[in-house]
C-alpha positions in Angstrom: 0.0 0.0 0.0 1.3 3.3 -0.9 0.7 6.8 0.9 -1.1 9.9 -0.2 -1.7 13.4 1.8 -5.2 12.0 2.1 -4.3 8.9 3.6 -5.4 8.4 7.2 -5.5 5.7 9.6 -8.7 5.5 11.4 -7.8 5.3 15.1 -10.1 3.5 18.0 -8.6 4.2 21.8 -9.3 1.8 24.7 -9.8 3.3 27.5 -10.1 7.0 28.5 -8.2 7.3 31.6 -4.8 9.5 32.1 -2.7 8.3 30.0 -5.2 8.4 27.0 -6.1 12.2 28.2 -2.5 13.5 28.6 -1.4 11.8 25.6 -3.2 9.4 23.1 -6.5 11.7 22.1 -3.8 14.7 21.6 -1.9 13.1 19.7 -4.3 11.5 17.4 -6.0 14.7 16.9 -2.8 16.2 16.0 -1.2 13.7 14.1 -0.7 14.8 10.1 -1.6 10.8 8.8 -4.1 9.3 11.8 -7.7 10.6 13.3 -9.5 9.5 16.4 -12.3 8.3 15.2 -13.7 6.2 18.5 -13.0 6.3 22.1 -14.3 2.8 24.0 -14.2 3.0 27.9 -16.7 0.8 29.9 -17.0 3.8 32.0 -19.8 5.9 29.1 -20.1 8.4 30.8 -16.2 9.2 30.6 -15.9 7.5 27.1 -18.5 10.4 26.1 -17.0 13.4 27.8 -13.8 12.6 26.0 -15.4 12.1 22.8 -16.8 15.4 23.1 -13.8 17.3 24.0 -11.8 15.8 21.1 -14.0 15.2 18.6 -14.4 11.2 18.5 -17.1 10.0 16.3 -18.0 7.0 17.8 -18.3 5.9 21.3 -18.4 2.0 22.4 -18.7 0.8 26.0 -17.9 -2.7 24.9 -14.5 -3.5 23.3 -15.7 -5.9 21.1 -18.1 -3.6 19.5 -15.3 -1.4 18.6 -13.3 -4.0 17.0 -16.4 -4.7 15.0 -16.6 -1.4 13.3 -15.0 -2.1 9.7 -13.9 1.7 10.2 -11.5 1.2 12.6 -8.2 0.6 11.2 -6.2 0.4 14.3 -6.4 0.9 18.5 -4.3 2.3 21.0 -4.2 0.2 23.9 -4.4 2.7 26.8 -5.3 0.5 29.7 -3.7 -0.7 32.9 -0.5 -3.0 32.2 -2.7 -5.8 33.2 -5.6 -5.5 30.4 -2.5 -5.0 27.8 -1.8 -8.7 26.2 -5.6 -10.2 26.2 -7.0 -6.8 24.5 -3.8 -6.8 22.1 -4.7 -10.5 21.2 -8.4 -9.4 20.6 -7.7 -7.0 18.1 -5.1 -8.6 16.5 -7.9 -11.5 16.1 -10.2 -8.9 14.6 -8.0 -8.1 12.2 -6.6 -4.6 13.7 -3.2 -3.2 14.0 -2.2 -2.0 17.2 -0.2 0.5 19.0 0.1 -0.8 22.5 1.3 1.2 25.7 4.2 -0.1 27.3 5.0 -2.6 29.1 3.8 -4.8 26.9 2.9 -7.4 29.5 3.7 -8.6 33.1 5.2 -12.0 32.8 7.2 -13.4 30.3 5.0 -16.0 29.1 1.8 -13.9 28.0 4.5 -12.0 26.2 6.1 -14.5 24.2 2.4 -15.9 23.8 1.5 -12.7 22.3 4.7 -12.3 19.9 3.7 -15.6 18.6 0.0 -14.0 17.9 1.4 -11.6 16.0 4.1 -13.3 13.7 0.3 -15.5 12.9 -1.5 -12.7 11.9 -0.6 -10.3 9.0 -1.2 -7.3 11.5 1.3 -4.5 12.8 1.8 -4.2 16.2 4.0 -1.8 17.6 4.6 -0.9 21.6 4.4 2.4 22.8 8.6 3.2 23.9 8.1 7.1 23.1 11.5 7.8 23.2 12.6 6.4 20.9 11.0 9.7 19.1 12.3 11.4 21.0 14.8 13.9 18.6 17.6 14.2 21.0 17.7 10.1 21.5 17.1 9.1 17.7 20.4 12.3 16.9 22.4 9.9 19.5 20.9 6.2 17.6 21.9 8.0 14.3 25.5 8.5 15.8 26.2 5.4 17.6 24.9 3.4 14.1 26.9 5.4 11.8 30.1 7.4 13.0 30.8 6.3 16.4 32.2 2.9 15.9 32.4 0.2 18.4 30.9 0.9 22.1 33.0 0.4 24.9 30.0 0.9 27.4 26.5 2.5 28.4 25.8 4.4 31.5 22.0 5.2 31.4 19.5 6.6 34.2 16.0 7.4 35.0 15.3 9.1 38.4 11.9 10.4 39.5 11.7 13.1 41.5 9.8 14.1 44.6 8.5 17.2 42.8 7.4 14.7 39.5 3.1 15.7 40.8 3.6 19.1 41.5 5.2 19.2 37.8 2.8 17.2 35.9 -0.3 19.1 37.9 0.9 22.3 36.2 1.1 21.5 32.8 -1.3 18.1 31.9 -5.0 18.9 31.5 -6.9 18.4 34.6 -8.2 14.1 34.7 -11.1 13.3 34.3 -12.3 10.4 36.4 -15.3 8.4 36.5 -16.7 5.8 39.3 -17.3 3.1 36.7 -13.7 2.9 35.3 -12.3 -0.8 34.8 -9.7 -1.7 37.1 -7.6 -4.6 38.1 -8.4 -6.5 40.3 -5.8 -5.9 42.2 -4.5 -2.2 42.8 -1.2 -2.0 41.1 0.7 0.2 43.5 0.4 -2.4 46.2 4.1 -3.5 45.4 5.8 -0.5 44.7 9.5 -2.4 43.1 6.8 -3.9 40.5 4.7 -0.9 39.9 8.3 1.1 39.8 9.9 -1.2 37.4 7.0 -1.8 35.2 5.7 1.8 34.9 9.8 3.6 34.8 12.3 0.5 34.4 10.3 -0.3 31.1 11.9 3.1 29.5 15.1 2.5 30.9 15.3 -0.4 29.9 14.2 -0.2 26.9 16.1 3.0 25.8 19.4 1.3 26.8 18.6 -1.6 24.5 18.0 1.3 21.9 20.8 2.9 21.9 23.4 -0.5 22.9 21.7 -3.1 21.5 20.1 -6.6 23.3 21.2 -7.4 26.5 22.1 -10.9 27.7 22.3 -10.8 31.2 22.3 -8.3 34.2 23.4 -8.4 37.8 21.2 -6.1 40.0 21.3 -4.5 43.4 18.4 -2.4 45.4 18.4 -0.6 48.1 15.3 0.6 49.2 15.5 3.5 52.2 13.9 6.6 53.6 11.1 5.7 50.9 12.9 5.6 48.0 13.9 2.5 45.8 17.3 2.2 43.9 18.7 -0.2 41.9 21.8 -0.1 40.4 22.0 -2.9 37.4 25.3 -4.0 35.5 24.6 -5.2 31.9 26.5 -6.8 29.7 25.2 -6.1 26.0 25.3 -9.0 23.6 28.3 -6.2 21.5 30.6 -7.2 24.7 30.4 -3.5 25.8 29.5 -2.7 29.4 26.3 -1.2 30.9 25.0 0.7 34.0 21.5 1.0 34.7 20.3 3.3 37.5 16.2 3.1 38.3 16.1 5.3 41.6 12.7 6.6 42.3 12.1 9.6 44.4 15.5 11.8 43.8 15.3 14.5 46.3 16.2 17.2 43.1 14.8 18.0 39.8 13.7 15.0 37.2 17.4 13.3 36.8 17.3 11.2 33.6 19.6 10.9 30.8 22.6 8.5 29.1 26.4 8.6 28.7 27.8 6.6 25.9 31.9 6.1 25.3 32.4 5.1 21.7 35.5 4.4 19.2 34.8 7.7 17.6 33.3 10.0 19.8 31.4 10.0 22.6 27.3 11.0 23.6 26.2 12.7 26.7 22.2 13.1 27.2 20.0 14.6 29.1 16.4 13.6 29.4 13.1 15.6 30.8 9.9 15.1 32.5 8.0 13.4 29.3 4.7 15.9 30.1 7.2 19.0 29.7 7.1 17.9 25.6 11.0 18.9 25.3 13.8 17.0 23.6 16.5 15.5 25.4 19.4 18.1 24.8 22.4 15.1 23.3 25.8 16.4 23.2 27.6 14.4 19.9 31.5 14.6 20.6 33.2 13.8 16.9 36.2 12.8 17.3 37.5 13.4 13.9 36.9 17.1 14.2 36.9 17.6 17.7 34.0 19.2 17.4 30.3 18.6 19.4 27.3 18.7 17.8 23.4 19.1 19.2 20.5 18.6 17.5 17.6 21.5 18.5 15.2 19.0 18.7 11.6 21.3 18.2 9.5 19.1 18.0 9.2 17.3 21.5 5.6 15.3 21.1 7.0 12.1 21.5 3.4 10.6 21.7 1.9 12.2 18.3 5.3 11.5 16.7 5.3 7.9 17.6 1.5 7.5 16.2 2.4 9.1 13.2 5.5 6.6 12.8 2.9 3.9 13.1 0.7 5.4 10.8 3.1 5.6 8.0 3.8 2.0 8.7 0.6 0.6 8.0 -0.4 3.0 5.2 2.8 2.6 3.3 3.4 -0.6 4.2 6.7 0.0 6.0 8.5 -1.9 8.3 7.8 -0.5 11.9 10.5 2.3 12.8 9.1 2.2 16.6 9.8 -0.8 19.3 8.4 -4.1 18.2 6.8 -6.9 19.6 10.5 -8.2 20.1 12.2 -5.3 21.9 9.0 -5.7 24.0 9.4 -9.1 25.0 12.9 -8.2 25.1 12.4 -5.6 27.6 9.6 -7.9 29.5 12.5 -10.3 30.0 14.6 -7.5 31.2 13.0 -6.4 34.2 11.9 -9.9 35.1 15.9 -10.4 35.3 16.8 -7.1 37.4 14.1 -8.4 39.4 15.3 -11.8 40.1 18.8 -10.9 40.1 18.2 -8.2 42.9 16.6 -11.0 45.6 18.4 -13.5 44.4 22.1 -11.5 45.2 22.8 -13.2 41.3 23.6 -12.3 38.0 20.8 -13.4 35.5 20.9 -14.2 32.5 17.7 -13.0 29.8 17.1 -16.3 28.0 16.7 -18.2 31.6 13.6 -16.0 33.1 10.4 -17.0 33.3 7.7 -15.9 35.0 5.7 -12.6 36.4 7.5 -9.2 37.6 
């Protein structure tokens, strides 16, 4: 299938909570190749307030409905981590492509279930890892795949800070909520090391896999003290180079995220902000050639709209997926399952031996 400026892909979202409000109905609204055509939340009430304010055509309280509407090209799975894999298989069984938040799953076996869904079906499906449109990180991918030359290691971090609400009240819209919102059954902030690695580790993660390549095995420590939880995570990357990983979450100080990567060539230092401030990482390029450092601006900091839009052009144009696949999803499932086991266990672990939930 080829493109035209007319072309648009016909967008359903499931589910209507935050992460659809701050994000997902913007960005399909925005996006120069996609439209939000439905919004399907069991809560209607909600589901119809959102359609309203963003211009939705349809509204479905059952998912199944939605993924019976021959005008729906594709969903964005914007549910709890929990709902993720079943409503990912349902859609992929009704023949629709999906963009799915991330993680991608909570155990490793759903996951790989789900990968082998879609290699069955003739369906895109494509995780939501934002960053990775994230100008700043793609100017560093473009460097370490080109100019930079072999990779002598990987230091990468993503802190949260004890100011991350006060930050995000001022600048997302205010939430709407509704009493008859799904949720799981059980609440997922119960155990915070799960909830922390699934909700943050999942970028970390997956951004260091982006920018180093797959990683093979990690051995992981965690403190956890005066209410904060850190790990600290060696990595060796299936390259040979070495890896850090630091998840800490709260930092007492300002959002602390960003990447440090020694190179043949050069050399890329990163900084990363608050996702709901829209801005660019700022990535300083050292080429060593010219002894010169380069940054890219980076304008355009809607990771979200920019990711759909990827997605889009993928299954309009046919296009093999330039976002994080159901692979690097499984990939980064296994991950965190490893840093978890690996920090009770006092052991290194190695990727292909995990099994199990987070």
């Amino acid at each position: 299938m080829t493109t035209s400026e007319t072309d648009r892909l016909r967008v359903g979202v499931l589910g209507a909570g935050p992460i659809a409000q701050a994000a997902h109905f913007e960005s399909a609204t925005k996006a120069r190749n996609a439209e939000l055509y439905a919004i399907c939340d069991v809560a209607e009430d909600l589901a119809r307030r959102m359609a309203t304010a963003h211009g939705a055509e349809r509204v479905y309280t059952a998912y199944d409905d939605m993924l019976a509407d021959p005008a729906v090209d594709a969903v964005i799975i914007a549910t709890s981590d929990a709902f993720h894999v079943p409503a990912a298989r349902q859609a992929l069984a009704a023949g629709k492509h999906v963009l799915c938040e991330k993680p991608i799953g909570i155990s490793v076996e759903e996951v790989e279930e789900l990968a082998e869904a879609v290699r069955g079906s003739d369906r895109l499906l494509q995780v939501g890892h934002m960053k990775r449109f994230d100008e700043g990180v793609m100017s560093a991918k473009a460097f370490v795949d080109g100019e930079m030359g072999g990779m002598l290691a990987l230091k990468a971090w993503y802190c949260d800070s004890t100011y991350r609400y006060q930050v995000t009240d001022a600048v997302q819209p205010a939430m709407v909520r509704s009493s008859g919102a799904k949720r799981p059954a059980t609440d997922p902030k119960a155990d915070l090391r799960r909830y922390y690695m699934l909700a943050h580790g999942s970028h970390l993660v997956d951004t260091a896999r982006f920018l180093a390549g797959p990683i093979v095995e990690v051995d992981a420590r965690l403190r956890e003290s005066f209410g904060a939880h850190c790990w600290f995570v060696d990595v060796a990357f299936e390259s040979g180079a070495f890896g850090h990983l630091d998840l800490t979450i709260p930092v007492r100080m300002d959002w602390h995220e960003g990447f440090q990567i020694y190179g043949e060539n050069g050399s890329v230092l990163g900084r990363t902000y608050n996702p709901w401030l829209f801005r660019s990482s700022e990535v300083e390029i050292f080429h060593q050639a010219t002894a010169t450092t380069s940054r890219v601006l980076g304008a355009d900091g809607h990771f979200y709209r920019r990711q759909l839009e990827a997605f889009a052009d993928s299954v309009l144009g046919g296009a093999p997926l330039s976002g994080a696949t159901i692979e690097d999803g499984v990939a980064s499932v296994r991950a965190m399952v490893a840093i978890a086991q690996s920090a009770r266990t006092g052991a290194p672990v190695r990727l292909a031996d995990v099994a199990g939930p987070l």
